[in-house]
C-alpha positions in Angstrom: -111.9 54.5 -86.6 -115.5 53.8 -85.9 -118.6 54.7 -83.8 -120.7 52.8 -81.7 -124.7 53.4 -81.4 -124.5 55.0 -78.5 -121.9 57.4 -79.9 -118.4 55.8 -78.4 -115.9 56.0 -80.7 -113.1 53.0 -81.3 -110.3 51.7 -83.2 -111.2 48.4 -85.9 -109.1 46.1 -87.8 -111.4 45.6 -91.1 -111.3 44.1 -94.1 -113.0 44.4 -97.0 -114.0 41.4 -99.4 -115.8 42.1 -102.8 -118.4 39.4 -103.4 -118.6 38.2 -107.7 -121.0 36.2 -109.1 -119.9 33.2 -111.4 -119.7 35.1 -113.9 -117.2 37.6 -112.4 -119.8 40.5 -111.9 -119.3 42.5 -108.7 -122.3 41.5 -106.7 -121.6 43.5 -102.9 -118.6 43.6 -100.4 -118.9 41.5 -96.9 -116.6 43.6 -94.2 -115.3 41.6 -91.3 -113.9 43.8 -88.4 -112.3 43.3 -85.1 -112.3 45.6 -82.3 -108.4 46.9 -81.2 -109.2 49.3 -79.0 -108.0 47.6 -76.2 -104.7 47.0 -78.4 -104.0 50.5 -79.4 -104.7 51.9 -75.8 -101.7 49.4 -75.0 -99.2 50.6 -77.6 -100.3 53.9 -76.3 -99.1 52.9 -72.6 -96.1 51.5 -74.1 -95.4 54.4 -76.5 -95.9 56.7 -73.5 -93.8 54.5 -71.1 -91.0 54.6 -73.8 -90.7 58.2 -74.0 -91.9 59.8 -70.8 -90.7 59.1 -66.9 -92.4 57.2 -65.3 -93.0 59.2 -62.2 -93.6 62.7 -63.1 -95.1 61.8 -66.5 -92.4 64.4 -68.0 -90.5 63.5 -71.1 -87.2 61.4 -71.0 -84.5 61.4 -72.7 -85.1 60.1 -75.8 -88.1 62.4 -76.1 -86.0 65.2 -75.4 -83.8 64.7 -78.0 -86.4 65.0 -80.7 -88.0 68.2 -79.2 -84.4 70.0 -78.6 -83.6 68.8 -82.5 -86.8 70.5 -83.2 -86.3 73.3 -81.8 -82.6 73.7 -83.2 -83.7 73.5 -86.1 -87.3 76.0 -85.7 -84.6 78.6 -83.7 -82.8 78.6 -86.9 -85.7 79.0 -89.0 -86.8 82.1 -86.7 -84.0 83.6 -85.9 -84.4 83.5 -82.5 -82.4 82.1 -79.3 -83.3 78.7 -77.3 -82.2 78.7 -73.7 -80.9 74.7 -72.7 -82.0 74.4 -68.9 -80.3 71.7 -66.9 -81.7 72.0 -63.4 -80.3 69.9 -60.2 -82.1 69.8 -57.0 -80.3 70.6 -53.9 -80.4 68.5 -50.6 -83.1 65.7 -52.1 -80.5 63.1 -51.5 -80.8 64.1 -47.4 -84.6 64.1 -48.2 -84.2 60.2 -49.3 -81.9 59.4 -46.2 -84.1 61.2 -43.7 -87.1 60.6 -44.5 -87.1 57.8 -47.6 -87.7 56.9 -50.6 -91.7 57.4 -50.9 -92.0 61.2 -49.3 -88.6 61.4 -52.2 -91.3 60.8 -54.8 -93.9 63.2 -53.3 -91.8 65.9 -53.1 -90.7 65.4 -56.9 -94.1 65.0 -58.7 -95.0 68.2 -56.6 -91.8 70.3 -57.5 -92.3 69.0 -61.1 -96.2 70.6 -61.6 -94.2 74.0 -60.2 -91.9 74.1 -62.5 -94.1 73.2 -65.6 -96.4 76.2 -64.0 -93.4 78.3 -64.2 -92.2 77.5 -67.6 -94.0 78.9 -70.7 -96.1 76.8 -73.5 -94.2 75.5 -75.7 -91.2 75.2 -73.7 -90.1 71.4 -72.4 -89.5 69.9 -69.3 -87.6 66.6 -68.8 -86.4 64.5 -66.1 -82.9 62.9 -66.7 -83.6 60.7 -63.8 -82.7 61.0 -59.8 -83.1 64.5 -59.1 -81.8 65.8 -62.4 -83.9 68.0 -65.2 -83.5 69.6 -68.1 -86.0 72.6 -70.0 -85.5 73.6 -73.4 -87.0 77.5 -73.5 -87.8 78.3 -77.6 -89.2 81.4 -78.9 -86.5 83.9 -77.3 -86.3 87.0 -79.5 -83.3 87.9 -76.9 -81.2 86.2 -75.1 -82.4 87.8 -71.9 -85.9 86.5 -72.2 -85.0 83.7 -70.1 -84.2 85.5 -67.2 -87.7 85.6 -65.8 -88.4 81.6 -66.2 -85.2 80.6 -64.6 -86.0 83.3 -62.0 -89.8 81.3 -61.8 -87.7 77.8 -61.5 -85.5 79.1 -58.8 -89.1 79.6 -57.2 -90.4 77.1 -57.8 -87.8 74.8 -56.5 -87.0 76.3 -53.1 -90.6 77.0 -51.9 -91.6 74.2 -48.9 -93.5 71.3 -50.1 -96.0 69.1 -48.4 -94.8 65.5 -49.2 -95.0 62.8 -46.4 -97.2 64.5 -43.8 -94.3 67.3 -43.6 -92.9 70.7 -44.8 -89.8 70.1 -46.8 -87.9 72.6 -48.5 -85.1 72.2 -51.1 -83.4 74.6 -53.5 -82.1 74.1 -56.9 -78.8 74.4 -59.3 -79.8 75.3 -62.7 -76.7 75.6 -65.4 -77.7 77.3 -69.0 -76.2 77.5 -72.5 -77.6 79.2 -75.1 -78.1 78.5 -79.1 -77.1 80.0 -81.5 -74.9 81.8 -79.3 -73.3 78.5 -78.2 -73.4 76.7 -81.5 -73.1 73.5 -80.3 -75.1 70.4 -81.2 -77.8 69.3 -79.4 -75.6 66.8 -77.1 -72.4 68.9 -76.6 -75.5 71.8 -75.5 -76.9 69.2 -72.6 -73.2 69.0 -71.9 -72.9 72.7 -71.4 -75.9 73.2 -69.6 -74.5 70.4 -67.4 -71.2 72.1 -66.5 -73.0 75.7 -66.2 -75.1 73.4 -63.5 -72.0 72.3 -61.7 -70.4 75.8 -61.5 -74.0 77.5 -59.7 -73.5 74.3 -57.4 -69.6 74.9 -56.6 -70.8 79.1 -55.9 -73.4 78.3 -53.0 -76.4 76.7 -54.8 -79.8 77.7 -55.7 -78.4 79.6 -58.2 -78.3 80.1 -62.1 -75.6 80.2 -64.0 -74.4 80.8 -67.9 -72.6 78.5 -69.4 -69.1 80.5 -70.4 -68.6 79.7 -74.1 -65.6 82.5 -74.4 -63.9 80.2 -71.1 -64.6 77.0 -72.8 -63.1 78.3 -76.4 -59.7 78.9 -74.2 -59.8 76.0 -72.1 -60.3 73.3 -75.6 -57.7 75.6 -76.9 -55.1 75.2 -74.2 -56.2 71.4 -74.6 -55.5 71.3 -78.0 -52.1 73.2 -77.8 -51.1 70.8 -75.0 -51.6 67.6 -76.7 -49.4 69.3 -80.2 -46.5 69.8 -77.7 -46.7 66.3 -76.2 -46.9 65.3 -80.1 -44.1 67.9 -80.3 -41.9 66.0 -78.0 -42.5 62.6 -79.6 -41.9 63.8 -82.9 -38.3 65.3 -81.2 -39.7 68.6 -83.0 -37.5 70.9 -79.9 -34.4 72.1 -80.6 -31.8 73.9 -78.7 -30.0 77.0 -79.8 -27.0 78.1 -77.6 -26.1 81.7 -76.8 -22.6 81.8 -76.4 -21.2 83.9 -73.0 -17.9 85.9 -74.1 -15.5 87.2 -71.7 -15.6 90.9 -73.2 -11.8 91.4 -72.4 -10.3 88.5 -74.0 -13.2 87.5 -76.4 -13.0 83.9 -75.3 -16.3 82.2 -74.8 -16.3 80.6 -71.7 -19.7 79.2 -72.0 -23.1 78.9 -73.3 -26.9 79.6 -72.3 -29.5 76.5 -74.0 -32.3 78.2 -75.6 -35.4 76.0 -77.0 -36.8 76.4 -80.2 -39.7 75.0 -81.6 -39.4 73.3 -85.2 -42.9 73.9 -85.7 -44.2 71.2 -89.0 -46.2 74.2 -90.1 -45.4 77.2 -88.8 -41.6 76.8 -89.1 -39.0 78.5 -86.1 -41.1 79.8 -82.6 -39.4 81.2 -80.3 -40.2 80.6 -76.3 -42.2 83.1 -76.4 -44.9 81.6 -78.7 -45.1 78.6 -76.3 -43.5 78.3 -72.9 -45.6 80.9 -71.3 -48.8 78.9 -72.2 -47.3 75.9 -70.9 -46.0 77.4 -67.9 -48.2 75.8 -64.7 -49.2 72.7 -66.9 -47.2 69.2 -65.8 -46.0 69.0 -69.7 -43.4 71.6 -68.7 -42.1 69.1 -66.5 -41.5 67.1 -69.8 -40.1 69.8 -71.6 -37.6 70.5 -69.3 -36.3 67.6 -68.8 -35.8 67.4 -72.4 -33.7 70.4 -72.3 -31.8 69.2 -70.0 -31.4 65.7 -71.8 -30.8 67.8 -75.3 -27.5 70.1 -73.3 -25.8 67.3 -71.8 -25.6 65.4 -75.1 -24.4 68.7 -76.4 -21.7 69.2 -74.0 -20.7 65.5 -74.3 -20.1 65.8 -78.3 -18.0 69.2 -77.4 -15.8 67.3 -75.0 -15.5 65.6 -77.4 -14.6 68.1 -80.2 -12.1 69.4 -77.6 -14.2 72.3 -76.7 -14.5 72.1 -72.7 -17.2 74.8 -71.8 -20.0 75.0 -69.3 -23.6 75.7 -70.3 -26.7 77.0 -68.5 -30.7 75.3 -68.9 -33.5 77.1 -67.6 -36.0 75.4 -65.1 -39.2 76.0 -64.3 -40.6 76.6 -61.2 -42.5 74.0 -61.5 -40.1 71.8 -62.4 -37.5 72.9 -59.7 -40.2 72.6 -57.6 -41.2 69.0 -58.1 -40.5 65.9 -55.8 -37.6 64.1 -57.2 -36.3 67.0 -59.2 -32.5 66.1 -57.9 -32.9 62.2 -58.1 -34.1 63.0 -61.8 -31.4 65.4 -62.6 -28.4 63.2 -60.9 -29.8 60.6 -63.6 -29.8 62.4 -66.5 -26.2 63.3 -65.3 -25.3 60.1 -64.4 -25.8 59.5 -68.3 -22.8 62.0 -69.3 -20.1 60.5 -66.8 -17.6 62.4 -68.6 
């Protein structure tokens, strides 16, 4: 960097020759220099064009990556809690329709200097693009201390706007996670945020919601613990036990109840109890049940066979029973065991 005489400062390419005699003595230096200042203010443009929207001037994406990393990693440093923001606005696409795509604009750039008004320094704002942005609030020695921003975005948002010649009004959705409490990484945290976003939508709008982490534990849980009984099922890891029915008079048993057991790889023997109920409304029951079924007609096939003519009792789910095709499906399997 270099100044001018009349005090303007500017950006030079220079190099520097030192000038020898013949003798090899160091006689003085000639500089040569060009003037890049008209260069560097372009990779400025295009380093600001590559990390900020083009519209509101806000950071994108890939800028909001490297500030919510950074402020991962600084709330771990601190101790403290960072709020994930992820705000949608309500009714713009009608604003778009109605009035196009121009007085659209307007009414974002003006929405967007509310909400940076409302946020604190420090904190980000992004747009995501459309209608769609996200804040990243650091600094939170609770996890309250968000309450009042969101409260100023919710404000900020659903005030009327001048855009087009005309007094527009819009609301907002805003979903929010929090870190460390939700100890996500930085994407699955957007991700959060997002669904939080979708649930204040669903309830009636201009709303804000907290994402549910304790909701989302049990739902990948309960995703989890399906897929190991569809694996369960493949791996022919069910087992039927039968409870023999005994005429108490004359001590013959006249029949059997099918009971399923689980042949667990790890845990060894579960009972029903340890899975059916947790299965109960979920299709895959469907799939266990018919397996049941399946599993007693082979049963009572190989005791015809052994000379032992009895009648056994399966166990159907609601579900199940309550399914279309439930007797087509059962005349099949039965249609299997003619005998």
């Amino acid at each position: 960097w270099n100044k001018k005489k009349n005090g303007d400062i500017y950006a030079e390419l220079l190099n520097i020759s030192a000038v020898r005699d013949s003798e090899g003595c160091l006689q003085n230096y000639v500089a040569h220099f060009s003037d890049i200042t008209t260069i560097k203010e372009h990779q400025q443009q295009i380093e600001h064009l590559a990390h900020h929207d083009a519209l509101t001037s806000l950071p994108n994406r890939v800028l909001l990556a490297d500030r919510l990393n950074q402020a991962i990693a600084q709330s771990l440093r601190r101790s403290q809690s960072l709020a994930v923001v992820y705000l949608d606005l309500d009714g713009f696409k009608e604003v778009n329709d109605r009035h196009g795509h121009s007085v659209g604009d307007e009414l974002l750039i003006a929405i967007t200097e509310r909400m940076k008004s409302a946020l604190r320094e420090g904190d980000t704002l992004s747009r995501m693009g459309g209608d769609e942005f996200v804040a990243v609030l650091v600094d939170l020695a609770h996890p309250d201390d968000c309450q009042p921003v969101l409260n100023r975005l919710l404000q900020a948002t659903s005030a009327p706007v001048l855009a087009g010649g005309m007094e527009i009004q819009v609301s907002s959705s805003i979903g929010v996670t929090l870190f460390p409490q939700d100890g996500a990484d930085a994407d699955q945290l957007m991700r959060h945020a997002d669904q939080a976003m979708y649930q204040a939508k669903q309830a009636g709008k201009n709303r804000y919601l907290l994402f549910d982490i304790e909701r989302d534990a049990a739902i990948q849980n309960k995703r989890e613990f399906i897929a190991s009984i569809r694996q369960a099922i493949d791996r022919n890891e069910f087992i039927l036990h039968y409870q023999p029915k005994v005429n108490m008079r004359t001590g013959k048993v006249i029949g059997a109840e099918a009971l399923i057991r689980w042949q667990h790889p790890t845990r060894g023997l579960l009972m029903p109890s340890a899975f059916l109920p947790l299965i109960e409304d979920h299709p895959i029951s469907i799939s266990v049940g018919r397996f049941v079924i399946d599993a007693a007609l082979k049963q009572i096939s190989r005791w015809n066979s052994a000379g032992l003519d009895i009648s056994v009792s399966v166990n159907v789910t609601a579900l199940q029973f309550q399914q279309t095709g439930f007797a087509q499906e059962l005349g099949e399997l039965l249609s299997g065991h003619p005998n």
